[in-house]
N, CA, C and O of each residue as an XYZ file, in Angstrom:
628
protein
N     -56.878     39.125      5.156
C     -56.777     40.494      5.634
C     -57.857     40.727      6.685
O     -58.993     40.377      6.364
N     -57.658     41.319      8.011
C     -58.196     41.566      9.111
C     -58.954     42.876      8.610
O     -58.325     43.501      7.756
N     -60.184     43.409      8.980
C     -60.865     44.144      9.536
C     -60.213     45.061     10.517
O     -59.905     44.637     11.631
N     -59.939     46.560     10.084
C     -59.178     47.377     10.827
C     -59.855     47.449     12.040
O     -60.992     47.008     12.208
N     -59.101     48.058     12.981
C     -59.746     48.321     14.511
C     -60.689     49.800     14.667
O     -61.419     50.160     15.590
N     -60.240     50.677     12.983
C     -60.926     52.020     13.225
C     -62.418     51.727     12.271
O     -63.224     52.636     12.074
N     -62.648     50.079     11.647
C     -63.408     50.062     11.032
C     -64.851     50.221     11.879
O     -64.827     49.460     12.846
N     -66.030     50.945     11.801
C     -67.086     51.020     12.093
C     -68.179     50.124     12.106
O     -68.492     49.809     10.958
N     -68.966     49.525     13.095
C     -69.760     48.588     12.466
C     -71.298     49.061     11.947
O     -72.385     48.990     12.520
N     -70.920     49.571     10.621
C     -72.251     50.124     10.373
C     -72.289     48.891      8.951
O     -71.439     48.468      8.167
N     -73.935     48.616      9.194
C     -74.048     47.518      8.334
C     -74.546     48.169      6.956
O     -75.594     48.811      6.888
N     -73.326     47.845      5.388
C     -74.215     47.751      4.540
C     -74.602     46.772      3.115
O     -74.015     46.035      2.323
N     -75.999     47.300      3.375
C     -76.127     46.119      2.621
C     -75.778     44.788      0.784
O     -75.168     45.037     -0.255
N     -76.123     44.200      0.995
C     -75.167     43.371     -0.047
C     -75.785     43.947     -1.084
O     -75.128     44.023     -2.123
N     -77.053     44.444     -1.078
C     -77.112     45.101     -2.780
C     -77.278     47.004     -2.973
O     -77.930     47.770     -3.681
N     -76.459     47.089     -2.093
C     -76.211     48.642     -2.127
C     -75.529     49.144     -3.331
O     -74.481     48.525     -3.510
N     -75.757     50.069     -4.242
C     -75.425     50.479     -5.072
C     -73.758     51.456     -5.275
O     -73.045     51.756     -6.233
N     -73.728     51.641     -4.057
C     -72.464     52.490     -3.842
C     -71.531     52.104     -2.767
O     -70.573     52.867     -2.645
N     -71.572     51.299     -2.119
C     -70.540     50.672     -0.946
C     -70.878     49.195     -1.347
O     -72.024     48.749     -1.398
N     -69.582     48.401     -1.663
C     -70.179     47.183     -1.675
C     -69.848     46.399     -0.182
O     -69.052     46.902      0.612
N     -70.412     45.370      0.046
C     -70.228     44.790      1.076
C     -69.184     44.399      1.662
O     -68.943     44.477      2.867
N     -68.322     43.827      0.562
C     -66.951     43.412      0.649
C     -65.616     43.927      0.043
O     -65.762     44.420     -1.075
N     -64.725     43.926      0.383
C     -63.848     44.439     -0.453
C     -63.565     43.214     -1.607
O     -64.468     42.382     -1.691
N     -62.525     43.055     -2.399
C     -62.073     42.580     -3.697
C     -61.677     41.431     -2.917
O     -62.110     40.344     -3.301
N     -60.802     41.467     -1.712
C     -60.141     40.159     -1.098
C     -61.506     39.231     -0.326
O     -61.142     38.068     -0.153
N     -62.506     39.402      0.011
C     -63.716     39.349     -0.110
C     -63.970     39.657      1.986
O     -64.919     39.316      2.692
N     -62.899     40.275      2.303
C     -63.214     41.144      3.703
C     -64.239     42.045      3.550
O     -64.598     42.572      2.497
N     -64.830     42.245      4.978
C     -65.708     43.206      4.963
C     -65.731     44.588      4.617
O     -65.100     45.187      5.488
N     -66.176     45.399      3.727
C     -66.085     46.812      3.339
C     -66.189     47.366      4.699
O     -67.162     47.056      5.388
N     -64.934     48.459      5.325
C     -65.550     49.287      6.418
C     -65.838     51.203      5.705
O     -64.995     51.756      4.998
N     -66.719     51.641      5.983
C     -67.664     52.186      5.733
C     -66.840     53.298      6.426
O     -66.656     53.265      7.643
N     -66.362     54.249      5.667
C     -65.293     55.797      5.716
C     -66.305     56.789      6.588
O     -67.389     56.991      6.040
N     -66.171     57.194      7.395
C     -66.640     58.726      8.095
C     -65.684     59.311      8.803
O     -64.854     58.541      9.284
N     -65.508     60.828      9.080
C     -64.552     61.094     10.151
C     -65.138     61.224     11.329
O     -66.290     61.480     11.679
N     -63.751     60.915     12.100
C     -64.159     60.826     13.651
C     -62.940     61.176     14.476
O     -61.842     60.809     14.056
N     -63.012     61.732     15.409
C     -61.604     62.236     15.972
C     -60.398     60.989     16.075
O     -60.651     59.785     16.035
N     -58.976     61.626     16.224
C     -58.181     60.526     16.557
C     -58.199     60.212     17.774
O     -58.947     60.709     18.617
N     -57.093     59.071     18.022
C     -56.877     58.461     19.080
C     -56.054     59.888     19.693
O     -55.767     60.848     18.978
N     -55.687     59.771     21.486
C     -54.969     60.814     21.676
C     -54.072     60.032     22.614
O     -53.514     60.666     23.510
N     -53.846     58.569     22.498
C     -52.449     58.030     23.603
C     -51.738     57.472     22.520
O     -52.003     56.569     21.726
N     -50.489     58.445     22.722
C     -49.344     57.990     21.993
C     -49.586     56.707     20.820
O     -48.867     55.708     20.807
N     -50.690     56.924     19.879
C     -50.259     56.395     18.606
C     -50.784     54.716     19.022
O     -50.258     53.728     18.510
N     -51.944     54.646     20.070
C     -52.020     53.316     20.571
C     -54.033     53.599     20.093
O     -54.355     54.776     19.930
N     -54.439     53.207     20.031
C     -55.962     52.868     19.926
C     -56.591     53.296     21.255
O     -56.128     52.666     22.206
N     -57.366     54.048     21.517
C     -57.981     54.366     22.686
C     -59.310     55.225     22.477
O     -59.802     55.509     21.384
N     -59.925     55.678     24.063
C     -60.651     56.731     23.884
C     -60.319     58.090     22.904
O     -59.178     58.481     22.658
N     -61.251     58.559     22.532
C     -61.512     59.343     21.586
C     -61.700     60.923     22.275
O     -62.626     60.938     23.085
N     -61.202     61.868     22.156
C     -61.612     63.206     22.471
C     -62.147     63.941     21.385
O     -61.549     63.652     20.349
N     -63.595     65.299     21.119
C     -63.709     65.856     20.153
C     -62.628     66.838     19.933
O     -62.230     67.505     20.888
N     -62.138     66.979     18.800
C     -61.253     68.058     18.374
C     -62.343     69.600     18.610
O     -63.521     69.638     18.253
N     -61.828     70.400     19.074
C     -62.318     72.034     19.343
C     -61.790     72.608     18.488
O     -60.560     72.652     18.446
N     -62.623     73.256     17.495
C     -61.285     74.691     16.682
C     -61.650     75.942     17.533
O     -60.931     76.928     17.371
N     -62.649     76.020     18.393
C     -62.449     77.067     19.381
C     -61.786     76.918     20.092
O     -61.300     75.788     20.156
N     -61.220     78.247     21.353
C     -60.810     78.038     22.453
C     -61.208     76.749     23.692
O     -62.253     76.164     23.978
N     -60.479     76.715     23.960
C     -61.297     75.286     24.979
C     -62.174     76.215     26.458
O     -62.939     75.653     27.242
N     -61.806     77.641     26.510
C     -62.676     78.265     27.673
C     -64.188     78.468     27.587
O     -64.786     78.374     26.515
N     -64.561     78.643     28.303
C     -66.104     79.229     28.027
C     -66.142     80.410     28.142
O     -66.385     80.761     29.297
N     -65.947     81.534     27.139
C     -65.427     82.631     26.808
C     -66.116     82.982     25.849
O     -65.644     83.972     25.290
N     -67.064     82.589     25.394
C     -67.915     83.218     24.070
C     -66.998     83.405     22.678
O     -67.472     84.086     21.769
N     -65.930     82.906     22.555
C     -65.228     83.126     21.676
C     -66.311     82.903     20.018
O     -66.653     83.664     19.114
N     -66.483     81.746     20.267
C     -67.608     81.278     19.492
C     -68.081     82.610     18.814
O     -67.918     82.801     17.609
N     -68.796     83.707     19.817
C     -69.170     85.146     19.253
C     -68.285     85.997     18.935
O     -68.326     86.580     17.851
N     -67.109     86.256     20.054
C     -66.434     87.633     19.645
C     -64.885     87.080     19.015
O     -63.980     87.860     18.717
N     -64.794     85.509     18.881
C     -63.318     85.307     17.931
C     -62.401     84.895     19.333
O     -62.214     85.047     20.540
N     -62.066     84.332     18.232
C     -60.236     83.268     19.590
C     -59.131     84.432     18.867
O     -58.061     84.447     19.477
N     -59.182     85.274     17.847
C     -57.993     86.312     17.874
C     -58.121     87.396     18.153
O     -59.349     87.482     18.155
N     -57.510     88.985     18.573
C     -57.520     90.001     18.124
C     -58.011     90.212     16.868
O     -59.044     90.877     16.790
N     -57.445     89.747     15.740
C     -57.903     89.928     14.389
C     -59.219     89.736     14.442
O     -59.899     90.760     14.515
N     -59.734     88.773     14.427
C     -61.244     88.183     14.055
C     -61.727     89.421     15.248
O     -62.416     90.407     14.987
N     -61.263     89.123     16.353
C     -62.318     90.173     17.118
C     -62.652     91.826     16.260
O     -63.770     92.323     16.124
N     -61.449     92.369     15.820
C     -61.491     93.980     15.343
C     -62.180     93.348     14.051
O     -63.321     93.805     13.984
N     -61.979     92.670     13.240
C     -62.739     92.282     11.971
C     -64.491     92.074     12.258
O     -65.234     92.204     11.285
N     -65.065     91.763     13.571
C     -66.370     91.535     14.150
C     -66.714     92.815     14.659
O     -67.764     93.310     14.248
N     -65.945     93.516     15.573
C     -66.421     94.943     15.731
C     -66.715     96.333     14.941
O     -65.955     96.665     14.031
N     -67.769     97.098     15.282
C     -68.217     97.816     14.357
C     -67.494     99.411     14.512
O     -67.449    100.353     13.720
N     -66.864     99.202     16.168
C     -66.033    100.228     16.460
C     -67.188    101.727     17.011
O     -66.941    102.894     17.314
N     -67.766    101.359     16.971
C     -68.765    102.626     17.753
C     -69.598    102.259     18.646
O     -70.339    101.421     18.132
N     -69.801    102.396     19.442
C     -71.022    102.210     20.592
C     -71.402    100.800     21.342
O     -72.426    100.387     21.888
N     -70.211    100.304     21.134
C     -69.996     99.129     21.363
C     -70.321     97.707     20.945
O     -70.230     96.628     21.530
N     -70.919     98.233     19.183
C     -71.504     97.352     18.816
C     -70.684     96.295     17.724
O     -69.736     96.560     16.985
N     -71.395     95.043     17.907
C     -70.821     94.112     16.580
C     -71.357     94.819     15.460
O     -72.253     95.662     15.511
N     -70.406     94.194     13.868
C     -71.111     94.595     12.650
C     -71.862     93.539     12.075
O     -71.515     92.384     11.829
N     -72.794     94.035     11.923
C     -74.296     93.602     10.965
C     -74.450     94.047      9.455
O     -74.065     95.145      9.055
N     -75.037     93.108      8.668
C     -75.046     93.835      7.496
C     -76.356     94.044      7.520
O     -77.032     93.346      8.276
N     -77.072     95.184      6.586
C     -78.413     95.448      6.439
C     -79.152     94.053      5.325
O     -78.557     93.349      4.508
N     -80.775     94.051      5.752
C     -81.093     93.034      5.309
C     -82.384     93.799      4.499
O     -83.418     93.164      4.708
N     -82.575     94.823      3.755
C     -83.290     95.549      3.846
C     -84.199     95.919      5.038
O     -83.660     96.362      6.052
N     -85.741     95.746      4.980
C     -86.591     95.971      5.616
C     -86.140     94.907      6.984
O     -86.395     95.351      8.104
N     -85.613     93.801      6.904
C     -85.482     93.165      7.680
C     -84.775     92.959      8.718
O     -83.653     93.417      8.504
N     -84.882     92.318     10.154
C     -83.676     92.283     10.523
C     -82.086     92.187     10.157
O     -81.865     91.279      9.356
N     -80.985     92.884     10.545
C     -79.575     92.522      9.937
C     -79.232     91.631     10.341
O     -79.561     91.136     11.418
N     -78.322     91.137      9.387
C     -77.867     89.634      9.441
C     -76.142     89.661      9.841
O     -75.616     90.751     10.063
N     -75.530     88.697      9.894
C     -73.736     88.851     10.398
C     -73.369     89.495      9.154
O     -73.994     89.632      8.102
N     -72.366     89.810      9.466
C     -71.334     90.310      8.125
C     -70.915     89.796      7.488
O     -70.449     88.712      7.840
N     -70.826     90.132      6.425
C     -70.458     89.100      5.254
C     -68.975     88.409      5.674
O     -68.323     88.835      6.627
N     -68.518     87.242      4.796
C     -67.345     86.812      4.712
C     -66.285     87.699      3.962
O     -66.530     88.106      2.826
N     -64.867     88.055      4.733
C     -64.142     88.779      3.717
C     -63.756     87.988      2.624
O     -63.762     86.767      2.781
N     -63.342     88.580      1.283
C     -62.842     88.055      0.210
C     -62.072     87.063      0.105
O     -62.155     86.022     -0.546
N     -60.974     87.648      1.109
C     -59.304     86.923      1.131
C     -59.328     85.571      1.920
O     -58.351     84.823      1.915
N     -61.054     85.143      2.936
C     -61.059     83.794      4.152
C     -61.504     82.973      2.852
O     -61.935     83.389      1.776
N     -61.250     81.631      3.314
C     -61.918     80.823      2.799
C     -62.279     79.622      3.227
O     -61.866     78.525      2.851
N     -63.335     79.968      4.301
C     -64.062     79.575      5.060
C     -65.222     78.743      4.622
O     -65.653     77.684      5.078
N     -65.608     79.461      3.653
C     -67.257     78.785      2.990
C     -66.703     78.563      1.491
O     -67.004     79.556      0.828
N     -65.867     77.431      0.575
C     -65.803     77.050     -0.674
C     -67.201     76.764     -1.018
O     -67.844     77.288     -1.927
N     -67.465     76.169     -0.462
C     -68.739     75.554     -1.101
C     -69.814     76.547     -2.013
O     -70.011     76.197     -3.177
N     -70.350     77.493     -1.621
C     -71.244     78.460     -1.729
C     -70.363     79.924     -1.938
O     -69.175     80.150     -1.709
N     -71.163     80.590     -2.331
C     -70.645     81.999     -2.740
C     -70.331     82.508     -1.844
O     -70.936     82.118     -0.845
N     -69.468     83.414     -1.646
C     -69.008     84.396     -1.005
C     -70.438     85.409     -0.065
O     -70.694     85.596      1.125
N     -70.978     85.785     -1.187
C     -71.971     86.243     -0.863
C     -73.156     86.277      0.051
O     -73.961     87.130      0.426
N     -72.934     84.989      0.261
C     -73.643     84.243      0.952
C     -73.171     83.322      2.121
O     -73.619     82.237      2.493
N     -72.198     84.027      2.562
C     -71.209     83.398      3.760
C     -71.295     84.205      4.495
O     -71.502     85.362      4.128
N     -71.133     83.786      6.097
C     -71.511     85.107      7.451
C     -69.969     85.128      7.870
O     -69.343     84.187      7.381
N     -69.446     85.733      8.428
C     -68.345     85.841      9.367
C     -69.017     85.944     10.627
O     -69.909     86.725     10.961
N     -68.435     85.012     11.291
C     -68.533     84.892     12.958
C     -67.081     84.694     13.991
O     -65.892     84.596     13.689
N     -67.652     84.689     15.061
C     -66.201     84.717     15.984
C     -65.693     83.103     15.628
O     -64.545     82.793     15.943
N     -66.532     82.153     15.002
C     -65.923     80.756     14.966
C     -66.156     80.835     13.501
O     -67.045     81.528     13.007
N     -65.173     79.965     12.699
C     -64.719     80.017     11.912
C     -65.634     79.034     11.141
O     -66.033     79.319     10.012
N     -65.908     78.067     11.655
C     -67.667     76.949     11.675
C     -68.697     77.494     11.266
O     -69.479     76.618     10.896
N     -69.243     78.821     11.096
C     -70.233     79.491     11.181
C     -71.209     78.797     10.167
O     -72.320     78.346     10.449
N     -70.707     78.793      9.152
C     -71.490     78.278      7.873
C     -71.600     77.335      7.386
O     -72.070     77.230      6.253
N     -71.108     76.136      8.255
C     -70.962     74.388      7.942
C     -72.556     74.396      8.077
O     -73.104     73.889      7.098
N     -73.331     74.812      8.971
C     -74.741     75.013      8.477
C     -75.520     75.346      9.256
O     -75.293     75.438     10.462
N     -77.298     75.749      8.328
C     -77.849     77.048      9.023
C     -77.956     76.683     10.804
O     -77.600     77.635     11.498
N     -78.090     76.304     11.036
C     -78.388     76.088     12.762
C     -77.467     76.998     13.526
O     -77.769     77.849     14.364
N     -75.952     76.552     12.944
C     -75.167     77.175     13.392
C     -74.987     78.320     12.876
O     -74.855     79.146     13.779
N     -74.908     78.827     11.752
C     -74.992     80.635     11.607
C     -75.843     81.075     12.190
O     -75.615     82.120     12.799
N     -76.855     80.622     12.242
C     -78.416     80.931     13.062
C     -78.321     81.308     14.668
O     -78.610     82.195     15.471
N     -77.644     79.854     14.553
C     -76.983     80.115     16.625
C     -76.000     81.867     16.964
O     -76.084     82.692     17.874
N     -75.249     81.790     15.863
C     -74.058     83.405     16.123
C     -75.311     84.284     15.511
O     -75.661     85.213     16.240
N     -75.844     84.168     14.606
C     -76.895     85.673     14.495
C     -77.728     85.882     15.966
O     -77.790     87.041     16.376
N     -78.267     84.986     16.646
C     -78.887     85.408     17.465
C     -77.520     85.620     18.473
O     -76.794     86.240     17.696
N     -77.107     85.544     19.139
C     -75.695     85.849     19.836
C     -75.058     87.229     19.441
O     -74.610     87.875     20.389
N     -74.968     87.683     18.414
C     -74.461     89.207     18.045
C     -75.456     89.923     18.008
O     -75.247     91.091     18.337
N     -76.887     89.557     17.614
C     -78.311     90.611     18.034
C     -78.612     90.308     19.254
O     -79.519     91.008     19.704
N     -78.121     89.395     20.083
C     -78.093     90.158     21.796
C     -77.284     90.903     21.951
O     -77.564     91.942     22.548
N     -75.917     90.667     21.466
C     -75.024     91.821     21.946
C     -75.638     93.007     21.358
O     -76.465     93.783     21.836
N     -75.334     92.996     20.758
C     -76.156     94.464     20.211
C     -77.398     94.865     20.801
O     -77.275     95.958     21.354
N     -78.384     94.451     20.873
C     -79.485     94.858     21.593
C     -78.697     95.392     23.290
O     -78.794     96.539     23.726
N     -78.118     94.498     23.853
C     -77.755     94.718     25.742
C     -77.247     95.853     25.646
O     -77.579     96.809     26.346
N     -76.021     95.878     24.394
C     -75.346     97.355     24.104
C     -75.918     97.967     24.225
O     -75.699     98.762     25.139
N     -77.259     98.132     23.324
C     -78.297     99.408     23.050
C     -78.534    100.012     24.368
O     -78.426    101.198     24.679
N     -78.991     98.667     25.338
C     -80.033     99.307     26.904
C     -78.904    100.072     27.201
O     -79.047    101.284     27.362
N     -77.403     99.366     27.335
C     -76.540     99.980     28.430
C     -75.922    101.500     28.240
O     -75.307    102.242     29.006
N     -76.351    101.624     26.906
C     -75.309    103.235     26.134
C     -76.630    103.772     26.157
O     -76.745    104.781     25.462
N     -77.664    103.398     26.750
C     -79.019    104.696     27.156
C     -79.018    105.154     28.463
O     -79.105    106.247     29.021
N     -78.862    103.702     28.868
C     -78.139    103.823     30.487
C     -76.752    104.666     31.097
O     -76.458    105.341     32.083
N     -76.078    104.140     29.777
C     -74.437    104.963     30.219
C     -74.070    106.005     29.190
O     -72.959    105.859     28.680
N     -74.671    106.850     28.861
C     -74.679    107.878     27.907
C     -72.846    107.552     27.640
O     -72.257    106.722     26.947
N     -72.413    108.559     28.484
C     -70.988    107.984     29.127
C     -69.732    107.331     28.785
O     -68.643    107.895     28.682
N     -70.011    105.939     28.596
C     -69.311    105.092     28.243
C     -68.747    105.166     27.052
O     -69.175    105.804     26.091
N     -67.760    104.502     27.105
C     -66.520    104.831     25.630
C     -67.375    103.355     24.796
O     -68.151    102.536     25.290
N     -67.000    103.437     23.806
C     -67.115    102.189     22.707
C     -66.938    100.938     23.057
O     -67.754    100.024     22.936
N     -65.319    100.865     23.719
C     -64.500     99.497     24.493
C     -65.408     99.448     25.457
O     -66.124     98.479     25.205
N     -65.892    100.168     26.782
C     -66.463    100.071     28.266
C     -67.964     99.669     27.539
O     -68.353     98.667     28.139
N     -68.472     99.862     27.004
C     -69.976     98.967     25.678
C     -69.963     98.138     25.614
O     -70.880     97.462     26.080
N     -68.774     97.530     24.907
C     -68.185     96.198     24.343
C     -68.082     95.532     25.103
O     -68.960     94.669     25.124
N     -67.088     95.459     26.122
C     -66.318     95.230     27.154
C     -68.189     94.569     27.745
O     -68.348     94.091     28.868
């Protein structure tokens, strides 16, 4: 038995406790991770990353690739995103709704909703959309002192 072509050459070693070296036929163990597929017709090739965002540079990332997610992120007044209170502290994203299930891993409670659906695979990245919705919110702030004026959407917008 051949050594697949998607096998990886990551070496491990012969007295590793959890991967053995070889398989049973006594071929080399190849060593499981994901990695994008091939993308020519079902033939072995270069590799592209899969996006679950939009492919634009559109901030979707912050304000959502749907209508839905977007009105589910907006706070609907003054052009601001919703934040949850952190007591004394800065606010943090909004919680995860009940019905996503986005974050199995960890409690509910403890899950952010962001415009990408990734948010909580881990802190760096929730970290990255909290600071991204407390700019929006802050620019909002200058511009609705600036634009008394302005509707909610022309804030947002």
């Amino acid at each position: 038995m051949s050594v697949s072509q998607e096998c990886q050459p990551v070496s491990i070693p012969r007295d590793d406790s959890f991967f053995p070296a070889t398989t049973a036929d006594g071929s080399p163990h190849c060593m499981a991770f994901a990695r994008s597929s091939p993308i020519t017709d079902k033939k072995f090739g270069p590799r592209q990353q899969m996006n679950q965002i939009t492919s634009f540079i559109d901030a979707s990332n912050v304000y959502g690739s749907t209508m839905c997610r977007k009105e589910q992120l907006r706070e609907g007044r003054g052009g601001r995103m919703r934040m949850q209170p952190n007591g004394n502290r800065k606010p943090l994203l909004p919680p995860l709704a009940d019905d996503e299930e986005d974050c199995a891993a960890t409690p509910k409670s403890r899950c952010f909703m962001a415009g990408d659906v990734r948010a909580n695979e881990q802190p760096l990245l929730a970290t990255t959309h909290l600071i991204w919705v407390r700019q929006h919110n802050r620019l909002v702030g200058e511009l609705a002192g600036l634009n008394p004026h302005w509707s909610d959407e022309m804030l947002y917008e």
